[in-house]
N, CA, C and O of each residue as an XYZ file, in Angstrom:
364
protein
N      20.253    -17.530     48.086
C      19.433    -18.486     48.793
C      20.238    -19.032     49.967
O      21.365    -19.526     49.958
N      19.433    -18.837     50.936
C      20.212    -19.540     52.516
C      19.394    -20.844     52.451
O      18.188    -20.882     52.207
N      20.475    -22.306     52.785
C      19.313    -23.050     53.760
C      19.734    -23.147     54.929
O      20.816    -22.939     55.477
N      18.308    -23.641     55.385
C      18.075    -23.503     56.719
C      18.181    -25.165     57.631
O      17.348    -26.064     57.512
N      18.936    -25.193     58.165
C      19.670    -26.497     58.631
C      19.842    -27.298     57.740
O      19.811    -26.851     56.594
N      20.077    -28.712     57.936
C      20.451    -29.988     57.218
C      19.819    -30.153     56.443
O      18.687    -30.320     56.896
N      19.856    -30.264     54.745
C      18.804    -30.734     54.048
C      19.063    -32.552     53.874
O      20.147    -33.130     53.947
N      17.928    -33.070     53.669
C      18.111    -34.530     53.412
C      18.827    -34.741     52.071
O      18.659    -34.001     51.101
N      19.802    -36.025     52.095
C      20.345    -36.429     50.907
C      19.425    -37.669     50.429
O      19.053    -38.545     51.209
N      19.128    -37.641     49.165
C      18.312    -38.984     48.785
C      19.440    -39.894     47.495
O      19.483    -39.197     46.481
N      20.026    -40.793     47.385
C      20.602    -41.364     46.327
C      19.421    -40.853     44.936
O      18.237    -40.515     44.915
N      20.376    -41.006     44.009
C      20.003    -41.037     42.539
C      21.219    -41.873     41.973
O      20.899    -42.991     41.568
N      22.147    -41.641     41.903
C      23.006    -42.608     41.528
C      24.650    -42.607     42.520
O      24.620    -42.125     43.652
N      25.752    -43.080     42.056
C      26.997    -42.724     42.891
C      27.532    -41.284     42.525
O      28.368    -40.942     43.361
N      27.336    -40.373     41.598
C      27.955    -39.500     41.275
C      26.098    -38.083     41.993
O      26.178    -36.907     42.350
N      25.270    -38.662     41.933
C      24.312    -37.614     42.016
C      23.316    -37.795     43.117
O      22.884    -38.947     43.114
N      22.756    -36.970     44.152
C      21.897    -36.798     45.190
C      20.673    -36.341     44.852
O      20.801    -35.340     44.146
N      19.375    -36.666     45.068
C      18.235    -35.280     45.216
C      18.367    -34.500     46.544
O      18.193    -35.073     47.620
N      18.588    -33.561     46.485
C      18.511    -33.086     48.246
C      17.718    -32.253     48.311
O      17.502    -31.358     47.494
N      16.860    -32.607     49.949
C      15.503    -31.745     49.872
C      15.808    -31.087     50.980
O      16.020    -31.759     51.989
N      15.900    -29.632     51.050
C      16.120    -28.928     51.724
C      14.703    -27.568     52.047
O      13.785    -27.147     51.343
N      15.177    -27.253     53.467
C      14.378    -25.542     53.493
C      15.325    -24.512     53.272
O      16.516    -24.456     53.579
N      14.316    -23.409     52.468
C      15.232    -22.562     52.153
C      14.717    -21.284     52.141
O      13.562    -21.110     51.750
N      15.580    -20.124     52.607
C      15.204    -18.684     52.562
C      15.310    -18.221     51.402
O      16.202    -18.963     50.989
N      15.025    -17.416     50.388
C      14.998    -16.825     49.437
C      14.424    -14.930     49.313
O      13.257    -14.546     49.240
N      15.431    -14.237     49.323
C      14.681    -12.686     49.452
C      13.837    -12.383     50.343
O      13.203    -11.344     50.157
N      13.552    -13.231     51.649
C      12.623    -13.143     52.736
C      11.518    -14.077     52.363
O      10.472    -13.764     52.931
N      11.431    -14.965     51.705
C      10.246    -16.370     51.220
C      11.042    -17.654     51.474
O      12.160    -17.871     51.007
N      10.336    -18.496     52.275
C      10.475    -19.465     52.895
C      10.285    -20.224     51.810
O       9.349    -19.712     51.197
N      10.873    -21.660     50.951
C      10.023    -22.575     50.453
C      11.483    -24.143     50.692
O      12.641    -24.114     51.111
N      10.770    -25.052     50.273
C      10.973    -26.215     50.112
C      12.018    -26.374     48.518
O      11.653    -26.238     47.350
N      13.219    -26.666     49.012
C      13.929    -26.856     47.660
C      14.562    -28.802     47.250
O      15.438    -29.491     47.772
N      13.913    -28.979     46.492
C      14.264    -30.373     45.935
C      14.823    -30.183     44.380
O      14.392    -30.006     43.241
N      16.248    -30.360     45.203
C      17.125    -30.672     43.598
C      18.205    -31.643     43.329
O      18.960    -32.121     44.175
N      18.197    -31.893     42.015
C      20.029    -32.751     41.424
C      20.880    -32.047     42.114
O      20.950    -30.831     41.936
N      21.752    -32.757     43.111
C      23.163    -32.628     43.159
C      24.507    -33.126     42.538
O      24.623    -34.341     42.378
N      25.146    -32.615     42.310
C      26.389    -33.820     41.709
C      27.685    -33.923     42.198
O      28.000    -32.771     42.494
N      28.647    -34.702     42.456
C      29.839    -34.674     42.747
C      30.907    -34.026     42.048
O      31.347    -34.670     41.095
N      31.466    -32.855     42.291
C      32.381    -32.296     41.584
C      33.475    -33.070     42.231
O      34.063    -33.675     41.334
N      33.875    -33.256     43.099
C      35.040    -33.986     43.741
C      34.799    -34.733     45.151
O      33.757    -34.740     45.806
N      35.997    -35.344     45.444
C      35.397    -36.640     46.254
C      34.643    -36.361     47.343
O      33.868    -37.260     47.671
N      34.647    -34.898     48.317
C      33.502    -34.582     49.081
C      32.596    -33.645     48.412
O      31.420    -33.561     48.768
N      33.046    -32.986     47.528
C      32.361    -31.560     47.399
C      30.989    -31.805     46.556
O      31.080    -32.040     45.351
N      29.835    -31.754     47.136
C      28.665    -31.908     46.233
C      28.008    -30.214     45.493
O      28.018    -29.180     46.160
N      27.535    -30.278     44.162
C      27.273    -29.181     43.877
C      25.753    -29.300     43.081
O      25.432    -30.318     42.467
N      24.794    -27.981     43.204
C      23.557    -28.049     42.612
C      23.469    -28.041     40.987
O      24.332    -27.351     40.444
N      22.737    -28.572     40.312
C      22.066    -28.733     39.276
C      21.312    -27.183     39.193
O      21.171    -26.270     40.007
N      20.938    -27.378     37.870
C      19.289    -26.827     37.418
C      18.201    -27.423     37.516
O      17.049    -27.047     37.302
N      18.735    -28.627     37.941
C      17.293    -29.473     37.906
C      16.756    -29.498     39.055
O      17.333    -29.869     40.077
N      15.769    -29.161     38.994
C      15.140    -28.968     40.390
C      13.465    -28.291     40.321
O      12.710    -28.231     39.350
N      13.221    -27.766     41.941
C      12.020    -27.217     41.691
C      12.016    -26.985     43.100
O      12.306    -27.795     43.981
N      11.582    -25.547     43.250
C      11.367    -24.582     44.579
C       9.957    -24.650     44.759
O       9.224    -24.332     43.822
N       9.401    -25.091     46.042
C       8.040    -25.120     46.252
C       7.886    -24.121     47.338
O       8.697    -24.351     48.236
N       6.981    -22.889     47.621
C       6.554    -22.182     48.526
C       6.217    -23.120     49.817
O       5.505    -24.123     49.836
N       7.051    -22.408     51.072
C       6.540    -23.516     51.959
C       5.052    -22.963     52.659
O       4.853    -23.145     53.860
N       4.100    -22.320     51.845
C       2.981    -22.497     52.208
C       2.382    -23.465     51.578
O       1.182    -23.510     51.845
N       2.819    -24.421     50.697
C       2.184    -25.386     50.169
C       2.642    -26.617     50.473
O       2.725    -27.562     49.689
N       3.018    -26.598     51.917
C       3.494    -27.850     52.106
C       2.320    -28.946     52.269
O       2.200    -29.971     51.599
N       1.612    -28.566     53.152
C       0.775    -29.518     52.939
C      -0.607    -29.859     51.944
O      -1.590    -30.595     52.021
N      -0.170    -29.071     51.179
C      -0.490    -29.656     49.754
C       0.517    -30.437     48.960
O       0.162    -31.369     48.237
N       1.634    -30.106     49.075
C       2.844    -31.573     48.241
C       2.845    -32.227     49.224
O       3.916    -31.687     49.499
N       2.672    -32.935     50.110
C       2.501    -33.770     51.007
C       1.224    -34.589     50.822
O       1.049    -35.781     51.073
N       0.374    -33.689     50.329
C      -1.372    -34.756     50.170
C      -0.898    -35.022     48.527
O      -1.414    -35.998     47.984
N      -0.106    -34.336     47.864
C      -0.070    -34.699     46.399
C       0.429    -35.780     46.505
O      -0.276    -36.744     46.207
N       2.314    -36.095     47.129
C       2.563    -37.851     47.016
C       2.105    -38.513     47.822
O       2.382    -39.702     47.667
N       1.224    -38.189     49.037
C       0.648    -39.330     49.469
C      -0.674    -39.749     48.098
O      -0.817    -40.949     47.864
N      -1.403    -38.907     47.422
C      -2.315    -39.518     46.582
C      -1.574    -39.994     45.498
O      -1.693    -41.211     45.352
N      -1.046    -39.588     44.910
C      -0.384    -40.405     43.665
C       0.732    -41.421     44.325
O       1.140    -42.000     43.319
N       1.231    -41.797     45.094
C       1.758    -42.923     45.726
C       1.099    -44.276     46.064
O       1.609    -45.389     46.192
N      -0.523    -43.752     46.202
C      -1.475    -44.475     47.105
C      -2.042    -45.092     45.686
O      -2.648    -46.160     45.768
N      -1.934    -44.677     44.799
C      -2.832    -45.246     43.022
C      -1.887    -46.623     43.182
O      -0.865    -46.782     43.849
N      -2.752    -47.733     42.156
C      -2.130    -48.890     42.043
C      -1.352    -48.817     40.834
O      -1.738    -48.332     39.771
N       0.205    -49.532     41.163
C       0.579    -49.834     40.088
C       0.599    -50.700     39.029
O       0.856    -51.853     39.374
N       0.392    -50.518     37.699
C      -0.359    -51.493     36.508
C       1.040    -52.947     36.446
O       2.252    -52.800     36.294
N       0.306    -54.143     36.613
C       1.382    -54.885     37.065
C       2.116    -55.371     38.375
O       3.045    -56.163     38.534
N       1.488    -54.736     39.116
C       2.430    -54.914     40.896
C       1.039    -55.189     41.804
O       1.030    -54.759     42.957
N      -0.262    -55.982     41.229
C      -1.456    -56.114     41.649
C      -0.990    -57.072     43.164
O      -0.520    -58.153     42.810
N      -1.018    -56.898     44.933
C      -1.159    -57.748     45.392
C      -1.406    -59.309     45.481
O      -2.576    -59.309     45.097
N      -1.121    -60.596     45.713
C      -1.796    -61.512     45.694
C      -2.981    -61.315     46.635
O      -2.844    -60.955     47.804
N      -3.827    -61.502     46.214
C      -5.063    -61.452     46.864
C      -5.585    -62.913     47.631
O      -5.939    -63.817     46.874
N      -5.635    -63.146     49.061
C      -5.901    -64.286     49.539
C      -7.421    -64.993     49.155
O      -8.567    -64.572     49.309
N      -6.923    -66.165     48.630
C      -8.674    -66.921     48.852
C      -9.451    -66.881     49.543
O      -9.172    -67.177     50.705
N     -10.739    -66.525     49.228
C     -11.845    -66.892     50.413
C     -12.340    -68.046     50.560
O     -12.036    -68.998     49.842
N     -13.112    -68.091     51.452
C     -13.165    -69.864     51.904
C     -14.156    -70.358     50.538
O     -14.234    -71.453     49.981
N     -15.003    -68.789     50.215
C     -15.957    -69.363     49.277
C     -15.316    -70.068     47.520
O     -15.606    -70.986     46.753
N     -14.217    -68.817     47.613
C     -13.798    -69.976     46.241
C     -12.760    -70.623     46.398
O     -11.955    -70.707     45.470
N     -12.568    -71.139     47.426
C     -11.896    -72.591     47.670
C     -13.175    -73.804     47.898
O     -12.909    -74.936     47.493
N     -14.246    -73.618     48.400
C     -15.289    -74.808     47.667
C     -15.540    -74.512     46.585
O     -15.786    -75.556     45.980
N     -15.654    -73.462     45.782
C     -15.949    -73.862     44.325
C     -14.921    -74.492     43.618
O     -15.240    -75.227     42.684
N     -13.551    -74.307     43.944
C     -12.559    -75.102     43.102
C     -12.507    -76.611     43.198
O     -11.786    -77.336     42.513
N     -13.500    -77.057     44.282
C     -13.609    -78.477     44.759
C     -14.307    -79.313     43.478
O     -14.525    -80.520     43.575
């Protein structure tokens, strides 16, 4: 597997990265998001954990976390501002 320029580093903790990279594979283009870990003080190395997405489906994982991002979370409900109407009823 080649990648193909800079992949992004995302924290997971001080010892581990997700990094989302593009990547060549046997002549197939896809999207690679995986665990990295620190073997030593620069050297980062890949996991198994992970998951190779065809980059013809990008913009389908792109509409996937924008919809499941966009769901409310149970507990994290906005304050919702008063309307004028039930501020005279509380009168």
């Amino acid at each position: 597997m080649t990648i193909i320029g800079e992949p992004i580093a995302l924290p997971r903790s001080e010892t581990e990265k997700i990094w989302v990279s593009l990547s060549e594979f046997r002549g197939f283009y896809g999207i690679d998001i995986r665990i990295y870990y620190q073997a030593g003080e620069a050297d980062w190395r890949p996991t198994k954990k992970g998951v190779r997405i065809s980059l013809e489906l990008k913009d389908e994982l792109i509409a996937a976390i924008e919809k499941v991002t966009s769901q409310p979370i149970p507990g994290e409900e906005e304050a919702k501002p008063e309307t004028k109407q039930e501020e005279k009823s509380s009168d």
